[in-house]
N, C-alpha and C positions, 0 to 999 in steps of 0.2 A: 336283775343286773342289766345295765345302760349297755345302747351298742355306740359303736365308735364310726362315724361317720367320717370318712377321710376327704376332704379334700387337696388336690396335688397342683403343685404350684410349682411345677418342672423347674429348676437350677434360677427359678425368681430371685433374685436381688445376694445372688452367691459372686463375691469379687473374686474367686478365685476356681480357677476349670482343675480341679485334682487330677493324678492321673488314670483313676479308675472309673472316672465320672463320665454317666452319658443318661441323665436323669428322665429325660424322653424316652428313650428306651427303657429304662428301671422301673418309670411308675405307669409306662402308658399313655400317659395324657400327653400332648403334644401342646396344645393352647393354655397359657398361665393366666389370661386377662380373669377383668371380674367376670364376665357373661361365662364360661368354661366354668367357674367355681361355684358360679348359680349353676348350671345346668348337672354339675356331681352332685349337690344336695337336693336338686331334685329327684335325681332319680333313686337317692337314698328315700327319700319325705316318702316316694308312692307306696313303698311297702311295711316303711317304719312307724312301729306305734308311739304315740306322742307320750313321750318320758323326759321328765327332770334329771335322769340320771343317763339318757344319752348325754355323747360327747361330740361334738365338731373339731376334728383335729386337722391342720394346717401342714401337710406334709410335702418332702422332695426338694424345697428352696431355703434359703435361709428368711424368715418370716422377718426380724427385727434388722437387715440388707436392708431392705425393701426401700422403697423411699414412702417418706413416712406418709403421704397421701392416700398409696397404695395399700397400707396397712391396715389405716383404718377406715378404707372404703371395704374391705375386707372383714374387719372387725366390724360395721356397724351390719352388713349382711348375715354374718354372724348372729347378731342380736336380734334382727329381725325374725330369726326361725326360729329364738329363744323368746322371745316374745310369743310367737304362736304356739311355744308348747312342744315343738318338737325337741328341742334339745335345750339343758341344764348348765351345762359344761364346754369350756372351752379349750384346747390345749394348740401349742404350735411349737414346731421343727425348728430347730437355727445354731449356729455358727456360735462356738462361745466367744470369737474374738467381739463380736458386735452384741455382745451383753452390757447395760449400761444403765443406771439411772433415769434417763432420758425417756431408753426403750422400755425400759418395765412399766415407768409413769402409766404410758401408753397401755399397756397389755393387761393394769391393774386397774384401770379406768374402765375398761371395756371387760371386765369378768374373766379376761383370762388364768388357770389354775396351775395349769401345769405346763414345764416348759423341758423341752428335750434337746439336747443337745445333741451336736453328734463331732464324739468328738474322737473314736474311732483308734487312737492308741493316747496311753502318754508317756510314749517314750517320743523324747523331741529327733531322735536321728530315724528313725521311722516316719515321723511326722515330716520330716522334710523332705526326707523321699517319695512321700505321697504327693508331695507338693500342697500341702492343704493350707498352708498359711497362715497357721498360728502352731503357738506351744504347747504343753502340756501345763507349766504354767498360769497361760490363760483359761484354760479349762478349770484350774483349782480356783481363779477367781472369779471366773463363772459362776460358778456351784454356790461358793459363798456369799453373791452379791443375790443371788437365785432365792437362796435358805434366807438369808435376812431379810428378803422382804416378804417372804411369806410364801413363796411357790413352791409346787411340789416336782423336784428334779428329776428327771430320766437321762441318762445316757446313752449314748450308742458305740458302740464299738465293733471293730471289723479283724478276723482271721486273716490270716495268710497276706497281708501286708508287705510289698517290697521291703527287704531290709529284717524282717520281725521274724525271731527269733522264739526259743522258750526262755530264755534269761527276757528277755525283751517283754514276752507276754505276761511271764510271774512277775515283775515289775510294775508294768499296767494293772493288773491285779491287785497286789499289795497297793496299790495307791487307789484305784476304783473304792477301794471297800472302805480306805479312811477317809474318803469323801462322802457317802454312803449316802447314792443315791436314793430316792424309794423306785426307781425303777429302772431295767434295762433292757438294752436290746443287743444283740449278736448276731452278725452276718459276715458270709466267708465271701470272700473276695472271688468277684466274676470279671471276665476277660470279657468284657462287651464291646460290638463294634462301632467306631468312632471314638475311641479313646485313646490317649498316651499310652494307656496301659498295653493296649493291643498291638500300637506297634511295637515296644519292645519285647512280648511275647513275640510274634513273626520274625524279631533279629535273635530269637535266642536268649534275649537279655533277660527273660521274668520268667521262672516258672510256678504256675498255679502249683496248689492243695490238690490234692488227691483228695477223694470224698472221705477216705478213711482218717487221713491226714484232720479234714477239717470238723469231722464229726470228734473226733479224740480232742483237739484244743478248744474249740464250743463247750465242749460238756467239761473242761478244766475251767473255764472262765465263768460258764452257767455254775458248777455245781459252788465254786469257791464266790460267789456273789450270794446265790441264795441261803450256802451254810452262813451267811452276814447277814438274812436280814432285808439281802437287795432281789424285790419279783424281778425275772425276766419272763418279759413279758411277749418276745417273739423269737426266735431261732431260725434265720432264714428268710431269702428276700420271697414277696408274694407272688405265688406262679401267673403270673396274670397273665393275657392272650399275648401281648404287644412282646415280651421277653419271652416268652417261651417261644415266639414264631422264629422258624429256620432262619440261621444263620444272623443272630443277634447274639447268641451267648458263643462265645468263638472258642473258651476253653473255662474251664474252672469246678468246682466243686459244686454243681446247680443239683437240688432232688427233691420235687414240689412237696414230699414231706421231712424237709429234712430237719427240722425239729423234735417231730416224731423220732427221726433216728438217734439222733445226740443222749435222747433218756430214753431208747432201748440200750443205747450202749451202756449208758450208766447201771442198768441193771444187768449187763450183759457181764459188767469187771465185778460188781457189787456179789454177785451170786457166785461168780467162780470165785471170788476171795472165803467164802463158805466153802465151797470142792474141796480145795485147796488145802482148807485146815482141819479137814477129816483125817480120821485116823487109816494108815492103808487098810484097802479093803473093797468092795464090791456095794455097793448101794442102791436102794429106788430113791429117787428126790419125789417127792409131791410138791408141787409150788401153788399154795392157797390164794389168791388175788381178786381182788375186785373186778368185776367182770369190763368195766370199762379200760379196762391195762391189756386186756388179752394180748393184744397186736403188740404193743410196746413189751411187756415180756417177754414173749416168745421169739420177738424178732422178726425182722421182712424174712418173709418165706421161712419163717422156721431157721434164723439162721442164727441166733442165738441156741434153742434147743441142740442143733447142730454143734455149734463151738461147746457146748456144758460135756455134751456125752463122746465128746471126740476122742477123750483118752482113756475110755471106758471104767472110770470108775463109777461113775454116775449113769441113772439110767431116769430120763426126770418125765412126770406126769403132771396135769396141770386140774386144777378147781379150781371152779369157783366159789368166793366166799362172800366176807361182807363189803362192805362199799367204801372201808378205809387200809385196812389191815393187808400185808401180806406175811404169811405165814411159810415158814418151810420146815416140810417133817423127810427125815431121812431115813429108811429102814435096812438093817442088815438082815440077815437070817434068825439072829440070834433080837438083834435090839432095835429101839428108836431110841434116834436122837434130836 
């Protein structure tokens, strides 16, 4: 399996400042020029071994914004490191309203594969309140102009959204899955500072997700994509030095694993819905699992096993088994079930 070499191209060629945007702080990098974009792939090349199935991915700006000079001074460095063998693949980040014939031309000439959007909700009264500056709409003809020429789609989308609701999200949903991505991604909205967003958190006017809050709508969004068909492919923004340093995330739902938490939760409601439909009475659970799950099972700190035995019907023990299966055996005094 190929690694994914990112290059960031901070809020590069984005006509529009959203209000939860502050991309220098998001990805770290501060400088978008070419010389900053060579100097990430090199420090990727030092330790990466040279594969057809790495990827150079274009991240943080809208790539097809760009002016088009800049793009394929961008794309032909690209090719040079594919030329050398280190990478195979090419993928880039961007804005569905600047999806276009014109800019594919471009992206299909120079090998690129996959193309992600980010397009973050498609309900259009949420979307204006982000101030993002296109529609949902636009996104459906994104995808479509994306699919007909042969690329392969990801989307992005974001939790806790001014304005966004559950009627709002299960909307976005229903429409995500009839577009059908092959990939996606999900991040909960952080109150970072230098943003729109932050001042009206400080007037009172925004309130963030709670981690509980935004692990529970993730894992509605994650689970109802991949029961379709659609990988997601990340959960949560990357803990890098630059955002995690004091006093840049100012409120929000931030937890360097928190994709990890979204599918403990999922096994957390999945196995109490087994509790649940036991007959009354006193039981031991065994929960069989492939040993790479231990932590996502069990929960941070045991806090899953905590929630299962809290109402003491259950008394749960855990194996390890084989490397795909999870297995749960229930015993009474008398039976197993």
């Amino acid at each position: 399996m190929g690694k994914i070499i990112p290059v960031f191209i901070p809020h590069a060629g984005c006509p529009h400042q959203c209000v939860f945007c502050n991309q220098r702080t998001i990805s770290g990098q501060k400088d978008s020029g070419i010389n900053a974009a060579r100097a990430q792939i090199e420090k990727y090349a030092a330790w990466t071994k040279l594969s057809a199935e790495n990827e150079l991915a274009f991240y943080g700006g809208s790539f097809t914004a760009l002016p088009f000079a800049f793009q394929e001074e961008l794309l032909e460095l690209a090719g040079k490191y594919r030329t050398k063998g280190l990478i195979g693949k090419i993928r880039v980040s961007t804005r569905p309203d600047y999806i276009n014939r014109t800019a594919l031309a471009l992206l299909k000439q120079y090998g690129v594969k996959t193309v992600e959007l980010g397009a973050q909700s498609l309900d259009d009264r949420v979307l204006a309140k982000a101030e993002r500056g296109h529609t949902g709409t636009q996104v459906t003809e994104a995808v479509e102009l994306l699919k007909a020429e042969g690329f392969i789609v990801g989307l992005q989308f974001m939790v806790g959204l001014p304005g966004q609701d559950w009627d709002s999200l299960r909307d976005t949903l229903k429409q995500a899955i009839a577009l059908k991505p092959a990939i996606a991604r999900i991040y909960p909205l952080l109150v970072v500072q230098g943003t729109a967003l932050a001042e009206s958190y400080a007037e009172g006017k925004y309130r963030p997700l709670t981690l509980d809050e935004a692990v529970e709508q993730t894992f509605y969004l994650y689970q109802g994509l991949t029961e379709n068909g659609i990988k997601v492919i990340r959960m949560g923004l990357q803990p890098d030095a630059e955002l995690c340093e004091e006093g840049n995330i100012l409120a929000g739902p931030f937890h360097p694993s928190f994709g990890e938490l979204v599918k403990s939760y999922g096994y957390k409601i999945a196995i109490k819905k087994q509790i649940d439909a036991l007959p009354s009475g006193k039981y031991e659970m065994t929960i069989v699992h492939p040993a790479k799950l231990a932590s996502i099972i069990r929960g941070m700190h045991k806090a899953n096993l905590k929630f299962w035995e809290a109402e003491g019907k259950v008394k749960v023990k855990f194996a390890e088994g084989d490397k795909f299966n999870i297995i749960i055996i229930c015993h009474t005094d008398k039976n197993t079930i």
